[in-house]
TORMIVEX-582843 format. One record per atom (N, C-alpha, C): x, z, y; residue in one letter. Coordinates in steps of 0.001 Angstrom, whole numbers, padded with zeros to 6 digits, always signed. Example, Ala and Ser with C-alpha at 12.3 -4.5 7.8 and 13.67 -1.06 7.14 Angstrom:
BEGIN
+013190+007800-005690A +012300+007800-004500A +013200+007800-003300A +012850+007080-002250S +013670+007140-001060S +012900+007870+000030S 
//
This chain:
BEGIN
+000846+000000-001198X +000000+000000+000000X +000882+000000+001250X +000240-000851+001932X +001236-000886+003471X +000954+000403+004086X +002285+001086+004911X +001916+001763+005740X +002217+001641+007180X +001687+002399+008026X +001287+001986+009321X +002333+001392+010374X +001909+000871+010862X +002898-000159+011813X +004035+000645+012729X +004947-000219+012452X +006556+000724+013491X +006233-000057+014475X +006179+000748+015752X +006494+000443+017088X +007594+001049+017936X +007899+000126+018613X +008797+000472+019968X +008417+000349+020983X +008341+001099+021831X +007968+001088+023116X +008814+000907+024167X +008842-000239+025099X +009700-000289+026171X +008979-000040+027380X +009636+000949+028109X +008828+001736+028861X +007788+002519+028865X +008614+003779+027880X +008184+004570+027386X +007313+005546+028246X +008069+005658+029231X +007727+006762+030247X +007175+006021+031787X +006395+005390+031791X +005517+004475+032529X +004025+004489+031984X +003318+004249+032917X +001879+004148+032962X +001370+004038+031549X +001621+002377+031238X +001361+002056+029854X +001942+002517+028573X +003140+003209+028615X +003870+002944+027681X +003395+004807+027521X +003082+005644+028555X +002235+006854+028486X +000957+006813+027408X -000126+005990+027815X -001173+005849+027739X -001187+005149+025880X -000156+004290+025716X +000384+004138+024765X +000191+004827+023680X +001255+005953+024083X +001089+007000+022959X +000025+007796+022659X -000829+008046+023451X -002118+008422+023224X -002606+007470+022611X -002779+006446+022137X -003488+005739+021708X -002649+005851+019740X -001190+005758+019756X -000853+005882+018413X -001116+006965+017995X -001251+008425+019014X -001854+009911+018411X -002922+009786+017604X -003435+008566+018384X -004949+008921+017554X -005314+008291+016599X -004191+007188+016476X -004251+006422+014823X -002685+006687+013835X -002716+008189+013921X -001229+008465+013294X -001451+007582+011673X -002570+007357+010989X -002581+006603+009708X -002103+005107+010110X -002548+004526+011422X -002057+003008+011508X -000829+002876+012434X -000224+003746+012946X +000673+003312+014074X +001510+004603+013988X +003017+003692+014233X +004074+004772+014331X +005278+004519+014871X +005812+005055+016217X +006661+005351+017561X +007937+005228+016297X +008469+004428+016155X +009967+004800+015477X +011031+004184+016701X +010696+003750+017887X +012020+003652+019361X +011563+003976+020699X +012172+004267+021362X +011786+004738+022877X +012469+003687+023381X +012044+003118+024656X +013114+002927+025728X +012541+003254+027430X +013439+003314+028182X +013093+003703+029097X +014575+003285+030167X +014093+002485+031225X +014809+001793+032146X +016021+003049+033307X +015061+003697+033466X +015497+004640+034331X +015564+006449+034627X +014834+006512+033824X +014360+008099+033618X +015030+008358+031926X +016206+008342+031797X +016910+009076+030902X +016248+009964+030100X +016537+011222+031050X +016478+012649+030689X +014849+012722+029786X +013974+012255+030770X +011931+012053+030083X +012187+011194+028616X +012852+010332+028327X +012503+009599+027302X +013125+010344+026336X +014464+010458+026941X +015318+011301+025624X +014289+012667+025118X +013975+013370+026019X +013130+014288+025500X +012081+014175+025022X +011374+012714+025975X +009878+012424+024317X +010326+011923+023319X +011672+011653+022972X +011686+011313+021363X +011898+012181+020454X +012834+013383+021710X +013002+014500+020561X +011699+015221+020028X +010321+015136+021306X +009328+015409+021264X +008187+015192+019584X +008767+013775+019484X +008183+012619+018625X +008889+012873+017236X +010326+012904+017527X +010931+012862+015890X +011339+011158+015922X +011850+010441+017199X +012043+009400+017510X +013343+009253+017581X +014195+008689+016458X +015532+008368+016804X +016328+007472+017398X +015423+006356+017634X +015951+005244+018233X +015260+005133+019780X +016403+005572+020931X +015921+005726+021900X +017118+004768+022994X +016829+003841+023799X +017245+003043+024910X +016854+004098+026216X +017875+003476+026893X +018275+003402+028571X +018684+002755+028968X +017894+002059+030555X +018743+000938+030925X +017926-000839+030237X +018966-001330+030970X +018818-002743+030260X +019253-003712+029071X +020636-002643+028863X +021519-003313+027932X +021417-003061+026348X +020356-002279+025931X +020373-001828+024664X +018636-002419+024335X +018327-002901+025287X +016574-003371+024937X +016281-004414+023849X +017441-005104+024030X +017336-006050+022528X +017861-005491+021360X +018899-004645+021221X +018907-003865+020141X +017873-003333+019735X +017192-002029+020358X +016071-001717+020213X +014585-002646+019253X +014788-003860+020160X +013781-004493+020177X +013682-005757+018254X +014876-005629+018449X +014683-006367+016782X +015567-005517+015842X +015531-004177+015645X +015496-002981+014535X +015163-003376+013620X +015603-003058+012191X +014866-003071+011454X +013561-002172+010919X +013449-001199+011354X +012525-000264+011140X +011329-000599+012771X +011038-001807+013063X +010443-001883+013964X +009554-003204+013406X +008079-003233+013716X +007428-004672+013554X +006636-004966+014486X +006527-004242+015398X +005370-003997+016993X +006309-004166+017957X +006600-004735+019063X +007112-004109+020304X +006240-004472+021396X +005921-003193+022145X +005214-002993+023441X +006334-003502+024425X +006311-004443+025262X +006808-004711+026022X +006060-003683+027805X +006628-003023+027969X +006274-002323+028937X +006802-001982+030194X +008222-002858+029940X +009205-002786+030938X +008810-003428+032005X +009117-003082+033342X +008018-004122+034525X +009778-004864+035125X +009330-006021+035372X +009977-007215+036099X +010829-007911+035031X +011658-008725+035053X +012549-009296+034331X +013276-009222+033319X +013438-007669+033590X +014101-007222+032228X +013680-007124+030716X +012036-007550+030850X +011068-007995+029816X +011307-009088+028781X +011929-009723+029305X +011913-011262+029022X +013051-011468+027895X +013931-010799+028475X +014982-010977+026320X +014697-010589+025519X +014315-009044+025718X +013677-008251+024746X +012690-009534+023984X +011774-009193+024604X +010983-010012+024491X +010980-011249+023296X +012156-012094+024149X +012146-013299+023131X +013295-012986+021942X +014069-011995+022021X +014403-011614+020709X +013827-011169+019825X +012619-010554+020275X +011738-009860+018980X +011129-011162+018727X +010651-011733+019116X +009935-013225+018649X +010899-013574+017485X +011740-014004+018532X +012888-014719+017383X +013356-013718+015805X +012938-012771+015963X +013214-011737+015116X +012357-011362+013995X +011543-012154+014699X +010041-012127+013650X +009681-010559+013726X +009335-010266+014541X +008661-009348+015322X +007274-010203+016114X +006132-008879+016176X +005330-009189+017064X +005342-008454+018181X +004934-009225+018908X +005089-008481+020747X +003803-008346+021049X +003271-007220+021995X +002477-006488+022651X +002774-006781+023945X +002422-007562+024582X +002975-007537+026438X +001820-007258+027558X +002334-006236+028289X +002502-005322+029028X +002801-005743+030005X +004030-007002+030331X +004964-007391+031192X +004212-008703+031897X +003913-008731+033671X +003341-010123+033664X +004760-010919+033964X +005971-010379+034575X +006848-010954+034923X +007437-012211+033641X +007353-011851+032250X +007982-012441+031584X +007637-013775+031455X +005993-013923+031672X +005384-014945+031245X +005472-015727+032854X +005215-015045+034014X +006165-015800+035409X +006756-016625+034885X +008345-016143+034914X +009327-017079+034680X +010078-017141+033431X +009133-017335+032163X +009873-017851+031087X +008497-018052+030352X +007385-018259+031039X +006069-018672+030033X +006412-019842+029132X +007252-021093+029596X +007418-022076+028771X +008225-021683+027344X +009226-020940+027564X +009973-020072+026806X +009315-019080+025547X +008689-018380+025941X +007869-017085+025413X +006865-018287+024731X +005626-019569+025138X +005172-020112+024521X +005629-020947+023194X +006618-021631+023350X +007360-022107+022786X +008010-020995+021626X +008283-019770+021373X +008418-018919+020514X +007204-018303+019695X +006196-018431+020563X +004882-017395+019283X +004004-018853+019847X +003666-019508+020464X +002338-020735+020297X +001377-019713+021129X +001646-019062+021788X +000533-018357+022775X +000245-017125+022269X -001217-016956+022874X -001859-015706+022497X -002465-015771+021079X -001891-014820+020180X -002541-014509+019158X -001488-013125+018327X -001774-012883+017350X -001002-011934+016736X +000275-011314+016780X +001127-012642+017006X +002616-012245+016959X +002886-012603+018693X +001860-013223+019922X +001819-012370+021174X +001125-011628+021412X +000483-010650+021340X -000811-009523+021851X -001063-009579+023364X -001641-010448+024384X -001927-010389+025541X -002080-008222+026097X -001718-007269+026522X -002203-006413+026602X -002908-006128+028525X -002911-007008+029718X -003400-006786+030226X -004811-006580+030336X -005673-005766+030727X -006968-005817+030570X -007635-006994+030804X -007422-007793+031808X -008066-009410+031684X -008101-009968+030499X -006400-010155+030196X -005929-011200+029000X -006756-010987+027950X -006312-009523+027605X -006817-008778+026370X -007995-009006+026191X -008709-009230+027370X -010690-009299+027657X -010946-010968+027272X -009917-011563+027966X -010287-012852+027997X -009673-013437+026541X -008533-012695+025829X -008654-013624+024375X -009529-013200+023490X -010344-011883+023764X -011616-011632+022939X -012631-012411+022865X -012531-012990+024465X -013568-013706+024789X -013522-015358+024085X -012407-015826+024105X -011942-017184+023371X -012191-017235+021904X -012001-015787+020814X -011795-015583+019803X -013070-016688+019050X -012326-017533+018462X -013458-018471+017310X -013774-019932+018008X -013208-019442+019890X -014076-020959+020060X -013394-022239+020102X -013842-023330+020255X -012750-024049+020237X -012224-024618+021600X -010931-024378+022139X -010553-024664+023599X -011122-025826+024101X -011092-026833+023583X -012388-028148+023948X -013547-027755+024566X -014075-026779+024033X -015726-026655+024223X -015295-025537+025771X -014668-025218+026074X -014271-023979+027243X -013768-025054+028902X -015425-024798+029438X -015363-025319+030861X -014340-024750+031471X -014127-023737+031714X -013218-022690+032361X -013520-021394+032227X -012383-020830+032694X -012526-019068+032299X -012163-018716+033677X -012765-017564+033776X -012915-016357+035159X -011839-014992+034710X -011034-014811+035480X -010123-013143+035255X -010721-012558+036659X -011284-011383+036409X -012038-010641+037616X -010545-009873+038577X -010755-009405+039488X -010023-008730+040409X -010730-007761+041294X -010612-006784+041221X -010930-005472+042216X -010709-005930+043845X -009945-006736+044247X -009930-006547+045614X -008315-005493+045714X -007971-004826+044838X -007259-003637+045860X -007553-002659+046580X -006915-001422+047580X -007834-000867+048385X -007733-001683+049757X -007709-003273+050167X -007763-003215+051440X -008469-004292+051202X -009559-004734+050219X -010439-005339+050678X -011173-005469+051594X -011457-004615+052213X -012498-004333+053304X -011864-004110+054674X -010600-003693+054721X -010102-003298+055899X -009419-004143+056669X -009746-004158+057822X -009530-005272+059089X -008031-006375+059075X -007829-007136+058682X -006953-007796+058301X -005922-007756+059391X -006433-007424+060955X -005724-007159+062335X -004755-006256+062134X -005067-004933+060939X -004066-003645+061017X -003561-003653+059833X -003392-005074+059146X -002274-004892+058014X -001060-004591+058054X -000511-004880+059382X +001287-005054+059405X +001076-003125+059906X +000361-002061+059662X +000503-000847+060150X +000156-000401+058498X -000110-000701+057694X -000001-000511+056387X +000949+000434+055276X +001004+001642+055267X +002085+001838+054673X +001828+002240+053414X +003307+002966+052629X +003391+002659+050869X +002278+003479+050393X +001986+004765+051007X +000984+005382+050662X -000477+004736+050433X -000396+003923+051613X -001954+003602+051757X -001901+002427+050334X -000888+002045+050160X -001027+000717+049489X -000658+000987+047677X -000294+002160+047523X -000515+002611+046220X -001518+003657+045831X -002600+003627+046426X -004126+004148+046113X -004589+003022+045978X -004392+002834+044335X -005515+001862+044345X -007062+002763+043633X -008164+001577+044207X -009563+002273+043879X -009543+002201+042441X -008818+001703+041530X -009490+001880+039712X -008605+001918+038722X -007427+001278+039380X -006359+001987+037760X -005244+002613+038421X -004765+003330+037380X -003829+004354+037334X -002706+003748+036847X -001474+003016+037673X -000515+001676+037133X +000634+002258+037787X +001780+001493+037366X +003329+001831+038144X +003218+001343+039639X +003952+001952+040619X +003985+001431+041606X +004047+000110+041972X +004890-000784+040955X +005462-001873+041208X +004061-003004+040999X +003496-003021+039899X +002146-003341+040053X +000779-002912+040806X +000610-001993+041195X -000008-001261+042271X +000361-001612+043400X +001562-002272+044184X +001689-002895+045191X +001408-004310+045274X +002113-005229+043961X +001199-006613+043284X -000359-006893+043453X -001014-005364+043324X -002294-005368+043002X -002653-005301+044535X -001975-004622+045506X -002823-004716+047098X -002748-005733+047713X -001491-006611+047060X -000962-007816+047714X -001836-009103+047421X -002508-008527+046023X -003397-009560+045075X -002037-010638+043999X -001031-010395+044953X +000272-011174+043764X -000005-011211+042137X -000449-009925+042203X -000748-009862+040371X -001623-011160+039672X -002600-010661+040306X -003713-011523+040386X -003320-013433+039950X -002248-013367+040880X -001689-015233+040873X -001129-014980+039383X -000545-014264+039648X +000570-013836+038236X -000061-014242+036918X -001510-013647+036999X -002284-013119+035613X -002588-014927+035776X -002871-015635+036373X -003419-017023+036608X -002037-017785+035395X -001097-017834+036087X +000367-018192+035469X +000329-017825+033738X -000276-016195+033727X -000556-015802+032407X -001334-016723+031288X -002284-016679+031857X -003696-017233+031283X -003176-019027+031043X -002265-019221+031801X -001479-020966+031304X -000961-020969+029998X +000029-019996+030548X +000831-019604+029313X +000573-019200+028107X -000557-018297+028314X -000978-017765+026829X -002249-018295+025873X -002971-019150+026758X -004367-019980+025963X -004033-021630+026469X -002461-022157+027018X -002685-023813+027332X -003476-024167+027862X -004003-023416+028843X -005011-024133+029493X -004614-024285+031328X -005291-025925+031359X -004363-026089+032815X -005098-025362+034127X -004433-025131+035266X -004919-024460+036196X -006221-024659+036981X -006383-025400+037143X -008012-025895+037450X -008878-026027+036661X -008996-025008+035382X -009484-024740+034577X -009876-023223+034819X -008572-022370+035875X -008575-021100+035447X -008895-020456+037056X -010315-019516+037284X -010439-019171+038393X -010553-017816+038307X -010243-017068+039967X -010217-015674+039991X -011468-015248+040485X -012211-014215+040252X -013633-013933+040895X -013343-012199+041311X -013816-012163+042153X -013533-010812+043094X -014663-010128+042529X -014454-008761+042089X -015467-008482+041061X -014927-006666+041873X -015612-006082+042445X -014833-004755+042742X -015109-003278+041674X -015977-003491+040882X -016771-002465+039950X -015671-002513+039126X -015026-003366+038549X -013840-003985+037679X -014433-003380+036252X -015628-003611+036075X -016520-003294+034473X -016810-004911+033637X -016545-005403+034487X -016362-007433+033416X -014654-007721+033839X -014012-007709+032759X -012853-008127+032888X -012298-009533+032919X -013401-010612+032128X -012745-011566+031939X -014728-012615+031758X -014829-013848+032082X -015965-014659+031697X -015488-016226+031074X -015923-016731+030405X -015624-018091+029686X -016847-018519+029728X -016782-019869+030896X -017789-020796+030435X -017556-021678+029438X -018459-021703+028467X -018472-023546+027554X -019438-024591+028357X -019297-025560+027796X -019440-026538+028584X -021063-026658+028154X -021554-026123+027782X -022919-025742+027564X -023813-025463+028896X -022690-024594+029403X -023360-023573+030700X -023303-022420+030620X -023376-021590+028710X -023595-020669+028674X -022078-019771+028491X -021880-018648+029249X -020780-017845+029299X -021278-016874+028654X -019706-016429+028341X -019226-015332+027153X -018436-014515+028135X -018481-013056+027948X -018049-011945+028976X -017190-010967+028530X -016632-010209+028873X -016026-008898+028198X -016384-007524+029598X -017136-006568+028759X -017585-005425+029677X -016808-004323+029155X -016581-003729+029678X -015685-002115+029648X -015847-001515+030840X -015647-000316+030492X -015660+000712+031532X -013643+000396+031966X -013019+000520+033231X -011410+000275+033523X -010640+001653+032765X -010656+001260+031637X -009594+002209+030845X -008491+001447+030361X -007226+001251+030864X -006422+000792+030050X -006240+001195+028709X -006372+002406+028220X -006096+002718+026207X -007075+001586+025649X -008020+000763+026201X -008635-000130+025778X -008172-001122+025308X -007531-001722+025840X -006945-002904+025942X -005237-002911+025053X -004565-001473+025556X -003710-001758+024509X -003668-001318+023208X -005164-000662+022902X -004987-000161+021416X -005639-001489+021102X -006237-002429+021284X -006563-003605+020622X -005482-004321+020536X -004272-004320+021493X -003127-005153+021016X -002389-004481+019872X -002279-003004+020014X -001589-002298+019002X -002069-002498+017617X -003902-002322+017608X -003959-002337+015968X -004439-003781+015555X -004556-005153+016948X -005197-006108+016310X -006745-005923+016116X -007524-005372+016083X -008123-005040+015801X -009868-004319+016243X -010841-003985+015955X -011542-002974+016613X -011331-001610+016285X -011636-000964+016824X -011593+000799+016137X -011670+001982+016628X -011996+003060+016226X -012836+004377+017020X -011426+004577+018351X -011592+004685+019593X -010384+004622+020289X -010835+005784+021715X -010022+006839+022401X -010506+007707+023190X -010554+006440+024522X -010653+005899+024719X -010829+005234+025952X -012897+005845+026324X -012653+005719+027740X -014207+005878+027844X -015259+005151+027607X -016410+005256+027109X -017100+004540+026627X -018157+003470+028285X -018939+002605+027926X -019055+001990+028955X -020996+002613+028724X -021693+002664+030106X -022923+003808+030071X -023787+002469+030068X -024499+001574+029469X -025370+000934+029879X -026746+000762+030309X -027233+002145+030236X -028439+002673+031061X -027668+003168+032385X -027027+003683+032706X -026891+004044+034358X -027044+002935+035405X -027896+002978+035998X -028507+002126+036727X -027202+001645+037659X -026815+000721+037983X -025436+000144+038742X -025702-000850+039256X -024738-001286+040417X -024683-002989+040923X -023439-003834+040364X -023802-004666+039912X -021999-005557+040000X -022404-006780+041166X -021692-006798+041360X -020943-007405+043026X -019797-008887+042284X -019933-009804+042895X -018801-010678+042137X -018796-011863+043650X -017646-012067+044029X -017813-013215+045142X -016284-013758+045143X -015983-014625+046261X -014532-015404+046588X -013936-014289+046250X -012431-014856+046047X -011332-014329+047134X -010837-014538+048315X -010607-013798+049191X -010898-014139+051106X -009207-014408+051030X -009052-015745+050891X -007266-016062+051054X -006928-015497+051781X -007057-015849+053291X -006659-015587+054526X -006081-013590+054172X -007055-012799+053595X -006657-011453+053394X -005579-011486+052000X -005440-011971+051655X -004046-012226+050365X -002927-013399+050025X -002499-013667+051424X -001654-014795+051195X -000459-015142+050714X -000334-013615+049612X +000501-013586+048680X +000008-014055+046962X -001301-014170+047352X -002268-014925+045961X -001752-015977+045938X -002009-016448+047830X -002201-018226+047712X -001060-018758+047440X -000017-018031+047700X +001649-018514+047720X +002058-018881+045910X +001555-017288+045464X +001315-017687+043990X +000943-018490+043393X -000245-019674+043406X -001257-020309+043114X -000557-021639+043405X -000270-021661+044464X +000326-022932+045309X +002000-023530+044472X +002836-022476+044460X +004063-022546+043669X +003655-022976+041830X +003198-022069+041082X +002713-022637+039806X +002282-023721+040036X +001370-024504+040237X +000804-025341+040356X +001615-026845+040516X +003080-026619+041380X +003986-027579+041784X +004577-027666+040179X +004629-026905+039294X +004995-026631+037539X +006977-027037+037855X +007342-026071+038736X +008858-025648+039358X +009326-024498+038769X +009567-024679+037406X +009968-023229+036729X +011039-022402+037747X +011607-022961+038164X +012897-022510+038742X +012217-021654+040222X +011773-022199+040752X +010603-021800+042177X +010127-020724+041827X +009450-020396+040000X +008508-019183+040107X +009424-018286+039715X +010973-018566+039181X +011691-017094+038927X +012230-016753+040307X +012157-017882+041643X +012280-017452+043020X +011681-016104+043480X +010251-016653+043484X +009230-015855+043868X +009279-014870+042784X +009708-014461+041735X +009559-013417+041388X +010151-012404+041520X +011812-013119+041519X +012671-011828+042085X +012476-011625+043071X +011907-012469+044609X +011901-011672+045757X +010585-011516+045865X +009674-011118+044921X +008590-010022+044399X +009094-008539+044159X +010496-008426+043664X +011068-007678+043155X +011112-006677+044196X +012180-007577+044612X +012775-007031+046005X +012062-006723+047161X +011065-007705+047867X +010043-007237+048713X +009534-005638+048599X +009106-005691+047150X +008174-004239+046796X +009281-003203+047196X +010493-003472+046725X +011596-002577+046310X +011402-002369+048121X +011813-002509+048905X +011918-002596+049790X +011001-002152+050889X +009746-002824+050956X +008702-001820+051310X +008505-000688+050973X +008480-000304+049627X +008115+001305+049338X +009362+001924+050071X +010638+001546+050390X +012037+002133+050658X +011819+002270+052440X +010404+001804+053069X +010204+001376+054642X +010926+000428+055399X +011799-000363+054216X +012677-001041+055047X +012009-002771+056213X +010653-003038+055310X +009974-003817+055458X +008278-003773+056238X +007558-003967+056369X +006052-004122+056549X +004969-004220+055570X +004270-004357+055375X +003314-004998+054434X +003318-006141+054395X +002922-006745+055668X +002769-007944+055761X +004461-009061+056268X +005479-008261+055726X +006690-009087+055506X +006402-009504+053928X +005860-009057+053286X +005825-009417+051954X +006210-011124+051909X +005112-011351+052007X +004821-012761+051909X +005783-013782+052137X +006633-013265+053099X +007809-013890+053965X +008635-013631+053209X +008720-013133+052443X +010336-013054+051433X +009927-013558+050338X +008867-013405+049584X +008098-014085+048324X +008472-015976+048745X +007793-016744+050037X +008349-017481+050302X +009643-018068+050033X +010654-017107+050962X +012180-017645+050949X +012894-017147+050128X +012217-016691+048567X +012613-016636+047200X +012198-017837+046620X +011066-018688+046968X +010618-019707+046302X +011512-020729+046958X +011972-020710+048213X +012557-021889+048798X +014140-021748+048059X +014892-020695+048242X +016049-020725+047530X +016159-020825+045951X +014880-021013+045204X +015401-021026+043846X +014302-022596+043501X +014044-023440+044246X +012900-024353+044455X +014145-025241+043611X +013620-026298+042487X +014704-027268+042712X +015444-027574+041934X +015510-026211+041303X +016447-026661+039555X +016578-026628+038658X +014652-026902+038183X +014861-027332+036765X +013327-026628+036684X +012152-027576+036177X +010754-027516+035567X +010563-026360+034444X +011863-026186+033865X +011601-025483+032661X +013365-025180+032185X +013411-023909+033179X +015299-023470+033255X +015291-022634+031785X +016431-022811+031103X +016936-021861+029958X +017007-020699+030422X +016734-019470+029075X +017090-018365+029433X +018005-017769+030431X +019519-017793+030549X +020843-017753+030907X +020387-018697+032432X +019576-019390+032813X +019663-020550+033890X +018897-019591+034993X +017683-018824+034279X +016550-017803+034969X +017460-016604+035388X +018026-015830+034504X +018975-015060+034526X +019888-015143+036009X +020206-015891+036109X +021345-016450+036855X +020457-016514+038698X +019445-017124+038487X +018705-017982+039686X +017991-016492+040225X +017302-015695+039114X +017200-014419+039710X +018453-013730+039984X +019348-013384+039572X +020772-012638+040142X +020543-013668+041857X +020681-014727+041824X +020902-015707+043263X +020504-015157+044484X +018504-014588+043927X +017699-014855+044784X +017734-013508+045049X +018257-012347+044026X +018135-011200+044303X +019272-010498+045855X +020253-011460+045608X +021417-011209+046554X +021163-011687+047702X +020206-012953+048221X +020496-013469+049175X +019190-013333+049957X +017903-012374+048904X +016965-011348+050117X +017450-010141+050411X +018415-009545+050147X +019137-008441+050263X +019143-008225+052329X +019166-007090+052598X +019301-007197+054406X +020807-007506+054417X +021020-007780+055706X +022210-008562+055635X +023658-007801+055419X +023180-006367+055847X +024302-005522+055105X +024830-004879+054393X +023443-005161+053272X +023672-005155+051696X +024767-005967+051004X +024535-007456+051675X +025187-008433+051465X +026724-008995+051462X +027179-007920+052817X +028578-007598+053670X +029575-007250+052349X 
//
């Protein structure tokens, strides 16, 4: 008899990779923590493994592919946020490992890559964002032919509503309250910017082949429909939840359905759902997103991603505005615009190191 699945967790001690383990607590018969890793917080991981009875524990960047194709490993949660996702990543593929991703950066700038290793979303990739996750439930059986287009909902952020005049007075505080999930900073600023949002668009290419004018965003602020698929019928297929992430990644973890502590969704409580545009003009870090994919400039979107990186890095540090964002997301896309539709591993690598140095302030640079 098989027993329950070895996982590794990268980014252990982060939002997801938290929420995570609550989710293998509660299926100790199907799921089992045999690696930690953790980018930056040492001391927390080392101690949840001793916590766990976890011997295989990472720090840093340089041991994530070790980690990641173990032999005592057949799961990896990719949970690491930005770039550093992306070897791991395609070594466990290559390793014949299945991946759990967590990460939107990887599928950014190496979706051709990452596709080209598992054939998309299915088993040996586990979509785990709540959209994805919503929206390959929603695909499950049909045939991509018959699929007019698909909808990934979006909350808005918390500055949907607020006067677009007093964005550049915006600060990190205000902009990591978000109204419905509980996420790392680094996505929680993605998420006010709406950047994510483009990101998850890039996703949804990558992981179901389907081309972009196929794939639209709907401003949904209740964030209780995660994902809609029209067929060409007329008639759409939905995914409802209450916004619990343990949702979404215990379905990547066990594959599966199954009794799970996430909250349940109330369908007698009398409610509104709300669903309309997205107001560009208030997220013109969406449109920048949207606009770049679309040119299909592999090299352009690992631009914009590292000085995604860096922007955030930077704002939360006050060195920036809110509304400088956009302006460096830009002149990350312009300096990495140009060389090459679909760059090799080692080529991305490289073009992010480029773009990372040359948004740097100028006396970083000195």
């Amino acid at each position: 008899m098989k027993g329950p699945t070895r996982v590794a967790i990268l980014g252990a001690t982060g939002s997801v990779g938290q929420q995570a383990l609550e989710v293998v607590a509660a299926h100790p018969d199907r799921l089992v923590v045999t690696a930690l890793a953790a980018r930056s917080r040492s001391t927390a991981v080392r101690a949840l493994a001793q916590q766990l009875g976890v011997r295989r524990v990472a720090t840093g960047d340089d041991d994530l592919v070790a980690l990641a194709t173990a032999d005592d490993v057949d799961l990896v949660l990719v949970a690491t946020p930005g770039i550093a996702g992306l070897r791991p990543t395609l070594a466990a593929l290559a390793a014949g490992k299945d991946v759990a991703l967590a990460n939107k950066e990887v599928l950014v700038v190496g979706g051709h890559l990452v596709r080209a290793a598992s054939g998309g979303a299915g088993k040996r990739l586990r979509p785990v964002d709540s959209e994805h996750c919503a929206l390959w439930q929603c695909l499950n059986g049909i045939d991509i032919a018959r699929v007019r287009r698909v909808a990934i909902t979006a909350s808005g952020g918390p500055f949907r509503e607020r006067s677009i005049a007093t964005f550049g007075a915006i600060t990190a505080d205000e902009a990591l309250r978000h109204p419905t999930w509980r996420m790392g900073p680094k996505v929680t600023i993605d998420s006010a910017t709406l950047t994510n949002k483009g990101y998850e668009v890039v996703e949804a290419h990558w992981l179901y082949g389907l081309p972009y004018d196929r794939i639209e965003v709907v401003l949904h602020p209740e964030s209780v429909v995660h994902a809609m698929v029209e067929l060409v019928d007329g008639s759409v297929v939905a995914s409802i939840a209450e916004p619990d992430m343990r949702l979404p990644i215990q379905y990547a973890l066990l594959w599966d359905h199954d009794a799970s502590p996430a909250k349940r969704f109330e369908w007698t409580r009398q409610r509104a759902l709300h669903f309309g545009d997205v107001e560009l003009e208030r997220y013109p870090c969406f449109s920048h997103v949207l606009a770049t994919a679309r040119t299909g400039d592999g090299s352009a979107m690992v631009g914009l991603s590292a000085a995604d990186e860096v922007a955030v890095a930077r704002f939360l540090a006050g060195e920036i505005r809110f509304t400088d964002i956009v302006g460096l997301l830009r002149r990350g896309t312009e300096v990495a615009a140009g060389a090459g539709t679909a760059p090799a591993l080692e080529e991305i690598m490289r073009t992010d190191e480029r773009v990372r140095r040359e948004l740097q302030p100028a006396e970083a640079r000195a």
